[in-house]
N, C-alpha and C positions, 0 to 999 in steps of 0.2 A: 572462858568465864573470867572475868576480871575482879580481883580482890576487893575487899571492901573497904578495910581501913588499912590497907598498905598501899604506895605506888607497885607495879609489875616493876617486875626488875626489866633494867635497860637491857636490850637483844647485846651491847657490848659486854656486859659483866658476865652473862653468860656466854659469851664466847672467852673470855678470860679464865674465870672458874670452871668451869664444863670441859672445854676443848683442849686450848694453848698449855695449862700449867696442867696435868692431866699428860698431857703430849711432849712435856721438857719443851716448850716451845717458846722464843719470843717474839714478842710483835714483831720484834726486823727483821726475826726470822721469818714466819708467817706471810709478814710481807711478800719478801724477796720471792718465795714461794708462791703467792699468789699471781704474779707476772710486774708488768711496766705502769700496767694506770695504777698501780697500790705505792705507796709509802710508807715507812713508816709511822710517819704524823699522822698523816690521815686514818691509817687504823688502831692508834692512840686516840685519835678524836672518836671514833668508835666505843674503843673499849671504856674510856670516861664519860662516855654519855653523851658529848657535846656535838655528836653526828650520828643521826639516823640511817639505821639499815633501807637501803634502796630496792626498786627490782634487781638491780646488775651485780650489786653487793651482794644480796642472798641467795644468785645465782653461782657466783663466786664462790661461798664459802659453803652452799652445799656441793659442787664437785670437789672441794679441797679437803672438805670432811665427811662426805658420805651422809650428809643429812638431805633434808629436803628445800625448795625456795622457801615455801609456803610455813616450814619452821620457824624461819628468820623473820619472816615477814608478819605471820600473826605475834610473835614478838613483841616489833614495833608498833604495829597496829594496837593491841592489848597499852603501850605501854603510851603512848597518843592520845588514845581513846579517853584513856585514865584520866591525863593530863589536863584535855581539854573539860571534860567534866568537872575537875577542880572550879572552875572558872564562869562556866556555863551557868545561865538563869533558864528556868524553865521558860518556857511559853504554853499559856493556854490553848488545849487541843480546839479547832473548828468547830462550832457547832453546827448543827442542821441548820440546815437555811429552810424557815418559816412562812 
């Protein structure tokens, strides 16, 4: 269920507050931990919002943390969703055809 008068918090902040500082952990740590496609930058662009949680990314950080894909991923979805609604003009539903 998505908030009404707040955005969802970005799937990065809570891997930040939630996870990492919780764990003594830093993103280059986490990184490095994570294997070769992670960097540090890239899971900074993460944690600041400015990159969305993927399939392969929530695959990632539920075997690193014991959560689930589908955590990470309604997340982003919830925090998308949100977004795009800011933005959104309704459309008139179809009527019957007469």
């Amino acid at each position: 269920m998505l908030p009404n008068k707040r955005q969802p918090t970005h799937p990065g902040k809570i891997l930040s507050d939630h996870f990492l500082k919780p764990l003594g952990l830093s993103q280059a740590q986490f990184a490095r931990h994570l294997g070769k496609s992670w960097t540090p930058s890239k899971l900074n662009e993460i944690v600041n919002g400015r990159r969305g949680v993927t399939e392969q990314t929530a695959l990632d950080f539920a075997d690193a943390l014991g959560t689930s894909p589908q955590f990470w991923l309604n997340l982003q979805s919830n925090y998308n969703l949100w977004s795009a609604m800011q933005e959104h003009e309704e459309i008139e539903p179809i009527q019957e055809a007469m």
